[in-house]
LONU-337829 format. One record per residue (C-alpha): residue in one letter; x, y, z. Coordinates in nm, 3 decimals. Layout:
REM residues N
  resn        x        y        z
     a        X        Y        Z
...
END
This chain:
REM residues 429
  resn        x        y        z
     x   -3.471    0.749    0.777
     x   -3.168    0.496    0.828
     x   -2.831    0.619    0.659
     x   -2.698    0.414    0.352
     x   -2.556    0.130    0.479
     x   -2.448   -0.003    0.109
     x   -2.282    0.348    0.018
     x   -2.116    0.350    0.380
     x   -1.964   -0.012    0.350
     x   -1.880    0.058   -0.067
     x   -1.666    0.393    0.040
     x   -1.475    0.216    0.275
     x   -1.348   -0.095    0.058
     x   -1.593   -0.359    0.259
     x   -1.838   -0.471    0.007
     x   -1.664   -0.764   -0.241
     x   -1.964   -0.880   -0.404
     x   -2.384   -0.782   -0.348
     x   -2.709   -0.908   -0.453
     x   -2.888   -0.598   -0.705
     x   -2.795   -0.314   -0.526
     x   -3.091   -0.114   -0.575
     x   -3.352   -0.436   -0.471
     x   -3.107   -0.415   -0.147
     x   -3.133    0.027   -0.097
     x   -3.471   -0.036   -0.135
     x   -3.506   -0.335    0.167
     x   -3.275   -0.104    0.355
     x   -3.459    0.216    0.314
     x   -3.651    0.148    0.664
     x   -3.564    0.162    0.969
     x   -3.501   -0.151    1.190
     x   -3.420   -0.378    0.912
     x   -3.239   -0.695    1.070
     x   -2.943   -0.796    0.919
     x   -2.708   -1.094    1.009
     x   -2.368   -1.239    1.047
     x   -2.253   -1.607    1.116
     x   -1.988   -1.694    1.373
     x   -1.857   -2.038    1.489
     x   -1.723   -2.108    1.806
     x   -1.432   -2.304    1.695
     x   -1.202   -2.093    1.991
     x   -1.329   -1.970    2.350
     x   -1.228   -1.640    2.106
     x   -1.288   -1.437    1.868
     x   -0.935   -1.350    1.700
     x   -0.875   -1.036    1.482
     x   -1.006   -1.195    1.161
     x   -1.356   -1.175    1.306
     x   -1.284   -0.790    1.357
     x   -1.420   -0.729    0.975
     x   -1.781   -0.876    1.077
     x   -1.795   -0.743    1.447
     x   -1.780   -0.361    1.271
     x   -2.016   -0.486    0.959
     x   -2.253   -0.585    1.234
     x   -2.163   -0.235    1.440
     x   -2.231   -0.056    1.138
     x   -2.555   -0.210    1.062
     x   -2.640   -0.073    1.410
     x   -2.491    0.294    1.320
     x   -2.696    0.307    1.009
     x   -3.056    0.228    1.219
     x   -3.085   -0.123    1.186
     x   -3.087   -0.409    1.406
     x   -2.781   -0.628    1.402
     x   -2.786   -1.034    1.421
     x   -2.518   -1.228    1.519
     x   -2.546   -1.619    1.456
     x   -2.368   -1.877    1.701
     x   -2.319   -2.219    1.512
     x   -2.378   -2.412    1.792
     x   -2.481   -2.629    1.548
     x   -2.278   -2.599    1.291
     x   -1.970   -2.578    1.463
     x   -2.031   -2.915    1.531
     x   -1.959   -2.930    1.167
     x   -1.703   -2.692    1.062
     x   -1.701   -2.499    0.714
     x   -1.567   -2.588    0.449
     x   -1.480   -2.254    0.331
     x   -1.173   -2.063    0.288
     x   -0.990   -2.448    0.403
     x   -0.733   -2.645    0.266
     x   -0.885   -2.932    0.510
     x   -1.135   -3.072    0.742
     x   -1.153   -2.912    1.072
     x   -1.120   -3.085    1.363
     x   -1.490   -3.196    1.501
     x   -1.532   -3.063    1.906
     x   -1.673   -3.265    2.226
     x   -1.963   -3.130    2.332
     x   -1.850   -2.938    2.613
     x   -1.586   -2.770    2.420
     x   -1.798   -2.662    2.222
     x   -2.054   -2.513    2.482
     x   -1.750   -2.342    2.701
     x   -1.677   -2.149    2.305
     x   -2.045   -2.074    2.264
     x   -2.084   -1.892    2.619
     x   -1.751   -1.738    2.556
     x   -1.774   -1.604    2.204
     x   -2.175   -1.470    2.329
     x   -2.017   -1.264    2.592
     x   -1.724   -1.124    2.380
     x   -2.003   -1.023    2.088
     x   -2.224   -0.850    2.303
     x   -1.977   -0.626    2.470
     x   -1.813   -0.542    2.156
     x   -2.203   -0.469    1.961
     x   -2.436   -0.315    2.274
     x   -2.249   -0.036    2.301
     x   -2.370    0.075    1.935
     x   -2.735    0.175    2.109
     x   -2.937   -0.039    1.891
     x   -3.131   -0.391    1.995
     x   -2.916   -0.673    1.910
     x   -2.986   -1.035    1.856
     x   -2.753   -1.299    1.953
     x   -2.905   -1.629    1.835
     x   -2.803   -2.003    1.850
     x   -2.865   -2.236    1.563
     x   -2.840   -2.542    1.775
     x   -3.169   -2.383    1.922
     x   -3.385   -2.462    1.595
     x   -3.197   -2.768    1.477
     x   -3.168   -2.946    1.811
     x   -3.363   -3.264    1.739
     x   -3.446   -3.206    1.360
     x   -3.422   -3.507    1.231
     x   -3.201   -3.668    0.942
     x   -3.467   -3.782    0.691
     x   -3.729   -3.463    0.795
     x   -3.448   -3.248    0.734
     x   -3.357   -3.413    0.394
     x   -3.740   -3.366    0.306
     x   -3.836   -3.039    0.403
     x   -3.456   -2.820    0.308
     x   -3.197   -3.086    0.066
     x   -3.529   -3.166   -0.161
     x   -3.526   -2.815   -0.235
     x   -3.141   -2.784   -0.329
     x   -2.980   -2.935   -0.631
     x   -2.670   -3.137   -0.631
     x   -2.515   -2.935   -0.923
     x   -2.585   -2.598   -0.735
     x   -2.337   -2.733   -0.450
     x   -2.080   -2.890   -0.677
     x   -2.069   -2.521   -0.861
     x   -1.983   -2.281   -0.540
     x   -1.618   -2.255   -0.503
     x   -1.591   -2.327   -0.189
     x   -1.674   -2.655   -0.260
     x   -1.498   -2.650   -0.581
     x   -1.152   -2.593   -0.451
     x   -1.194   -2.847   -0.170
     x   -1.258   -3.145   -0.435
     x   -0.965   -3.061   -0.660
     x   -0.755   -3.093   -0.345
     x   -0.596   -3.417   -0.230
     x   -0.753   -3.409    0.081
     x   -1.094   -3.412   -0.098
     x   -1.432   -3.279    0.079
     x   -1.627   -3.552    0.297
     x   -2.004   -3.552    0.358
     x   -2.020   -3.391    0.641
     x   -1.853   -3.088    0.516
     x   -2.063   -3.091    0.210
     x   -2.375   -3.070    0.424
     x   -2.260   -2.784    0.627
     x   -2.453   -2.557    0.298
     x   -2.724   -2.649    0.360
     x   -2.755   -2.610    0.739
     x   -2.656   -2.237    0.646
     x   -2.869   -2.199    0.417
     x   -3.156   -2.328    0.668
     x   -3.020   -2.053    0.897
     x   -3.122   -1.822    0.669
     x   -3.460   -1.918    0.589
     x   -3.511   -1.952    0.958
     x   -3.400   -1.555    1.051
     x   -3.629   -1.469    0.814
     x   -3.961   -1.659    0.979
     x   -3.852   -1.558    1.289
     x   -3.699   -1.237    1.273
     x   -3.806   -1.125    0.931
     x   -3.414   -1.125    0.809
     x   -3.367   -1.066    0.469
     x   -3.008   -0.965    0.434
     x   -2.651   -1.183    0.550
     x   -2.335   -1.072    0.518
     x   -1.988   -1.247    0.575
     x   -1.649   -1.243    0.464
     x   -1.565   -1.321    0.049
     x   -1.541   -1.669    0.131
     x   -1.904   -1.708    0.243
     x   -2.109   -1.614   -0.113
     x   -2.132   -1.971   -0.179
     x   -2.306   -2.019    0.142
     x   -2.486   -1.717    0.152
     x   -2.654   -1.730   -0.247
     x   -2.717   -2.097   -0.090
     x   -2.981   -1.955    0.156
     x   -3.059   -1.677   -0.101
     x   -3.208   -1.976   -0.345
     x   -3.317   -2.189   -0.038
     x   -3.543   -1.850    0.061
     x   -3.689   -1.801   -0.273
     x   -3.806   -2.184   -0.294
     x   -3.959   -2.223    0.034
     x   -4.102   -1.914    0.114
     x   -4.116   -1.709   -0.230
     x   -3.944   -1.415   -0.091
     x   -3.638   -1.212   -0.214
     x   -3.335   -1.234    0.030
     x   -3.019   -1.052   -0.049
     x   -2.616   -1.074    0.028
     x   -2.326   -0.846    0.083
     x   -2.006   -1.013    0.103
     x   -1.662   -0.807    0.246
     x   -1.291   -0.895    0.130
     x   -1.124   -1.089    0.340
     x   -0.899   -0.923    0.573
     x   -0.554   -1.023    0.433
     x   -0.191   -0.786    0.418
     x   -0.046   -0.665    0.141
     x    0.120   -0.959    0.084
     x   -0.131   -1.190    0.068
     x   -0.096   -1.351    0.400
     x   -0.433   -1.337    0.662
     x   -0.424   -1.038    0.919
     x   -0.397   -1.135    1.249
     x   -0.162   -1.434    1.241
     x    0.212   -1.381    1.382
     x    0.460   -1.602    1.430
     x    0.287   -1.727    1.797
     x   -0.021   -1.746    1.649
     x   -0.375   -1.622    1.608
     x   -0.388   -1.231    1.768
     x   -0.741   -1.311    1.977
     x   -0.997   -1.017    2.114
     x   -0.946   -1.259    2.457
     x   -0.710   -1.090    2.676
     x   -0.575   -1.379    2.864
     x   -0.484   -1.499    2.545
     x   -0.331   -1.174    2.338
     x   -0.253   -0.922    2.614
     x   -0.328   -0.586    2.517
     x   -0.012   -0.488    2.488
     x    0.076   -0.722    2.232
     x   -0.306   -0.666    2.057
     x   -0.160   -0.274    2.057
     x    0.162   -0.416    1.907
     x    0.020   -0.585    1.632
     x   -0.136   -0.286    1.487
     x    0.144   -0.028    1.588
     x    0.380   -0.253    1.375
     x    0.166   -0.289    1.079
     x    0.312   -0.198    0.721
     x    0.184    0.192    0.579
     x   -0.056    0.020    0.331
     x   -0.232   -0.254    0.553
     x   -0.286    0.035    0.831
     x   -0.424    0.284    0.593
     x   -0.701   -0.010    0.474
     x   -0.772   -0.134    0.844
     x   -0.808    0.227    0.939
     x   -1.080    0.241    0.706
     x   -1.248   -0.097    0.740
     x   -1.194   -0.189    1.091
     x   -1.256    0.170    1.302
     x   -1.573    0.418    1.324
     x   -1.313    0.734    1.207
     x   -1.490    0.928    0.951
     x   -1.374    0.882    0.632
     x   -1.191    1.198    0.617
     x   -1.031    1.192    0.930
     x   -0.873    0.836    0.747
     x   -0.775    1.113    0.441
     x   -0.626    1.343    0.637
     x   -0.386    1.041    0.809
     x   -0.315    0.893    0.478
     x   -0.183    1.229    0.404
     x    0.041    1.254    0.695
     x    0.160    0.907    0.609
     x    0.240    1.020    0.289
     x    0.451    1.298    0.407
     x    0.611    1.219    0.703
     x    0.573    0.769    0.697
     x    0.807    0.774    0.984
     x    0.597    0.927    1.231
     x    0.367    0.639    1.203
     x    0.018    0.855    1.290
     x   -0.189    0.629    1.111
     x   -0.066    0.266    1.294
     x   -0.077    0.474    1.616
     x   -0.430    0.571    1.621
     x   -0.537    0.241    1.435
     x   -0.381    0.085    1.746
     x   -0.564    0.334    1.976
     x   -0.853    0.303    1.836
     x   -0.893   -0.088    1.824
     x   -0.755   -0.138    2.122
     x   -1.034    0.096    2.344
     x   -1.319   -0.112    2.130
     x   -1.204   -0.452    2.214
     x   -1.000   -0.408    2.562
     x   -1.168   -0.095    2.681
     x   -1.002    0.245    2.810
     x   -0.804    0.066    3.068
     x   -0.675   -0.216    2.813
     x   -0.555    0.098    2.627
     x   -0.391    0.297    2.882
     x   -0.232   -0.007    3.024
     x   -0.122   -0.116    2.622
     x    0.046    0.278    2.595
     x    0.212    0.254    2.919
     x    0.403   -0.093    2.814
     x    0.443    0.057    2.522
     x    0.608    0.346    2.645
     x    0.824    0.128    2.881
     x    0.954   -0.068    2.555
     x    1.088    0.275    2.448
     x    1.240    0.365    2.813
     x    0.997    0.548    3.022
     x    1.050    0.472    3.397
     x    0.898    0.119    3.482
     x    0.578    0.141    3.770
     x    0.412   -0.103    3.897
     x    0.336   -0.329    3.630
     x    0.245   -0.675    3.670
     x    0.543   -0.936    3.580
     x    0.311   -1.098    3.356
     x    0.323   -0.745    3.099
     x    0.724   -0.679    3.200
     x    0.815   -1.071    3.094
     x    0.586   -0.965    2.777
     x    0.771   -0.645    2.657
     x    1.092   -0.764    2.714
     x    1.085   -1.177    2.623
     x    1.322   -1.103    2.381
     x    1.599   -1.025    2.595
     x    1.815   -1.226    2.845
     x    1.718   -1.274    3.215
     x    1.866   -1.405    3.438
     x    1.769   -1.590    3.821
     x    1.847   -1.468    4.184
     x    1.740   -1.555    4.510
     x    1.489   -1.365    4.648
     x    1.690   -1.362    4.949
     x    1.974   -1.127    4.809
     x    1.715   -0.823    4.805
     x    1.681   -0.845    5.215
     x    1.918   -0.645    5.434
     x    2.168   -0.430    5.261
     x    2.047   -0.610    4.887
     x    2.212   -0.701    4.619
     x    2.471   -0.522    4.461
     x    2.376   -0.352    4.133
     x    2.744   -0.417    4.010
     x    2.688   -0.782    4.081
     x    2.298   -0.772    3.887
     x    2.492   -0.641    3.592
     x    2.772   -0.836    3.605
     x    2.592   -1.174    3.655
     x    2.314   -1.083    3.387
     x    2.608   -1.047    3.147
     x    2.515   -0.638    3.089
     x    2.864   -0.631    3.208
     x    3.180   -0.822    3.175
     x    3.329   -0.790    3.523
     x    3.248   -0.609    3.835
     x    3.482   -0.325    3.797
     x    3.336   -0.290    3.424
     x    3.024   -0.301    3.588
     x    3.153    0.033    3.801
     x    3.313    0.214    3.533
     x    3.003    0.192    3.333
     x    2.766    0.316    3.628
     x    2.979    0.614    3.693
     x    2.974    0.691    3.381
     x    2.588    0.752    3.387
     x    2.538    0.405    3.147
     x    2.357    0.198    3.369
     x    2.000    0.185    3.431
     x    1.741    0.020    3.667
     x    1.347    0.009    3.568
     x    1.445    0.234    3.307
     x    1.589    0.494    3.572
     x    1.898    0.584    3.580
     x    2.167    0.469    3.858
     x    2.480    0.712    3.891
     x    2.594    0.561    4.231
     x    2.825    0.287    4.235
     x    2.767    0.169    4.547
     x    2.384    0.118    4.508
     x    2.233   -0.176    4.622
     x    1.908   -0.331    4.446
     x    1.616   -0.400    4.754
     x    1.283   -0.513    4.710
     x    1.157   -0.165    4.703
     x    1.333   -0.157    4.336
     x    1.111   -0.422    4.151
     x    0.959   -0.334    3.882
     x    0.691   -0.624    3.931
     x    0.637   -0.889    4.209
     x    0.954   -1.047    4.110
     x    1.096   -0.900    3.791
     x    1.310   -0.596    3.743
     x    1.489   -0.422    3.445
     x    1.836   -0.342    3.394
     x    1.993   -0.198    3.150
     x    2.352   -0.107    3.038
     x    2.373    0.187    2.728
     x    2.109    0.265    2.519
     x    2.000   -0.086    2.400
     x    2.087   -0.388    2.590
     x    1.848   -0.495    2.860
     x    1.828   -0.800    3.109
     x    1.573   -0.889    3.330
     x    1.681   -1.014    3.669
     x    1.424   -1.307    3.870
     x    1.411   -1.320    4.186
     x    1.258   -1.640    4.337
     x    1.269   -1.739    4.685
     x    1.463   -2.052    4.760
     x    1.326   -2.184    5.118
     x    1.033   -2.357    5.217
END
């Protein structure tokens, strides 16, 4: 017999609003139910707002069901509505086919590791070449005008300026058709999404009970927002995406190391597989000790390993460690120019690191670590300088290309806090 799904997702603060909870125990009291969740491809991404439906669907899987994950191939052509203050911007085809096979591959490696069949499906697979008046006839006959105008996602987009055109309007009703669909071919009965989606969702719930007499149901999540109101996973670059060649995992690490006590404690519970008291026991230590900062640590660890894998983590720790002075190793300029953008740099020839090398008095001199030379010697031989984080006691030393801490980066640093990064580019053909 499956776990309880709805008692799992209500103890951890993920279910907003339901259908009747005990028609819904009793459609999830077998086995292999399939459940669903929509996703369009509006990024070759996911970003960290999707996290919240990438674990409901991983937890449909833990609890002995199969999950569904919807591409809108054809209604990203659209765009919802929902949750928008206006009209999203419509894609060329072949954008929006590079996002489709993009977003597939990044769901199934983050949901096929749960051990349970999963189904990723593409609407524009049952709607390709439905046409406009057959699709009027056989789904909008059966949906009222006034039971669109009431859902607040349309609502709030007509008391805007910006107003709500057609095409947005219509985008119900293709989800709803999803619904209906899943169910003839998969035997679907249950969708979940993000707050914002119940006017969608009880859409398709209606939509299922017209056409085909049958009793879906709907479990909708809080959106995942911070304390302050403001949407997770936006910083002042942008969105944080699961795409590593877009948020490295070093900065995917960051973003949850540096969250606020409150917004880790609730993504420890809503976004990560640790037992519920495990997330107890770390809201205690938070409680007692908030500068030791267990609970964003682990949070960090343990999103990190699901969406960049063991070596995404280890290399995430290691930059991480460098930010806070461990000896800099081989790491690729790419991750040193990350951790320290912040901080002046400065260029060289490439050149100067042949023969006897550069002088380290000059490197901290002309990266302005030091005011003169001579400071530069006094503050060496004092033990104040360091280079890659280790060290340099000498004077005399001379930086070679055997120092770099990347292909063409290294990091110097004079005290405890002020850091340069010295480039060294070659100058001849």
């Amino acid at each position: 017999m499956p776990s309880d799904l709805l008692t799992d997702l209500t103890n951890r603060g993920l279910v907003h609003q339901s259908t009747d909870g005990a028609a819904l125990r009793d459609w999830l009291a077998t086995a292999g139910r399939r459940i669903y969740a929509g996703f369009d491809p509006t990024a070759d991404s996911l970003h960290v707002g999707h996290l919240v439906a990438i674990m409901l669907l991983r937890r449909v899987a833990a609890a002995g069901h199969e999950p569904i994950a919807l591409i809108g191939g054809a209604t990203g052509m659209i765009g919802d509505p929902s949750g928008r203050s206006e009209e999203r911007n419509l894609l060329a085809a072949a954008t929006l086919q590079a996002n489709i096979t993009a977003v597939e591959a990044q769901i199934r490696r983050l949901l096929e590791s749960v051990g349970q069949p999963v189904h990723v499906v593409n609407n524009a697979d049952w709607m390709r070449g439905v046409g406009y008046l057959e699709f009027l006839r056989d789904v909008g006959k059966h949906v009222s005008l006034s039971q669109m105008l009431a859902k607040d996602s349309v609502k709030s987009r007509l008391d805007r300026d910006g107003g709500l055109s057609y095409t947005e309007f219509s985008y119900m009703l293709l989800q709803a058709w999803d619904f209906v669909h899943l169910a003839d071919s998969h035997d679907c009965r249950v969708q979940i999404g993000g707050s914002d989606q119940w006017g969608n969702i009880t859409a398709g719930i209606e939509l299922g009970r017209r056409l085909r007499s049958l009793e879906f149901h709907g479990i909708t999540c809080p959106l995942l927002t911070k304390s302050d109101g403001t949407k997770m996973g936006k910083t002042a670059s942008g969105a944080v995406w699961l795409d590593p060649a877009r948020t490295s995992p070093y900065r995917f690490y960051q973003y949850w190391i540096n969250l606020d006590d409150q917004d880790a404690g609730t993504c420890l519970e809503r976004l990560t597989e640790l037992p519920l008291d495990a997330c107890h026991e770390l809201a205690a230590e938070r409680a007692a000790n908030p500068a030791g900062r267990a609970t964003q640590r682990r949070l960090a660890e343990e999103l990190t390993r699901l969406v960049h894998g063991s070596d995404g983590l280890q290399a995430a720790e290691q930059a991480t460690a460098v930010f806070f002075g461990a000896e800099i190793e081989s790491l690729d300029d790419a991750t040193l120019a990350e951790i320290f953008a912040d901080v002046p740099s400065h260029d060289f020839p490439r050149q100067q690191l042949e023969g006897e090398g550069l002088a380290l008095t000059t490197a901290l001199a002309e990266t302005g670590l030091a005011a003169s030379r001579s400071a530069a010697r006094r503050t060496i031989a004092q033990g104040g300088a360091s280079l890659n984080n280790r060290r340099v006691t000498d004077p005399a030393y001379r930086i070679t290309g055997t120092d770099l801490g990347g292909r063409s980066l290294l990091v110097l640093r004079s005290g405890k806090k002020s850091y340069a990064v010295a480039r060294f580019h070659s100058t001849g053909p």
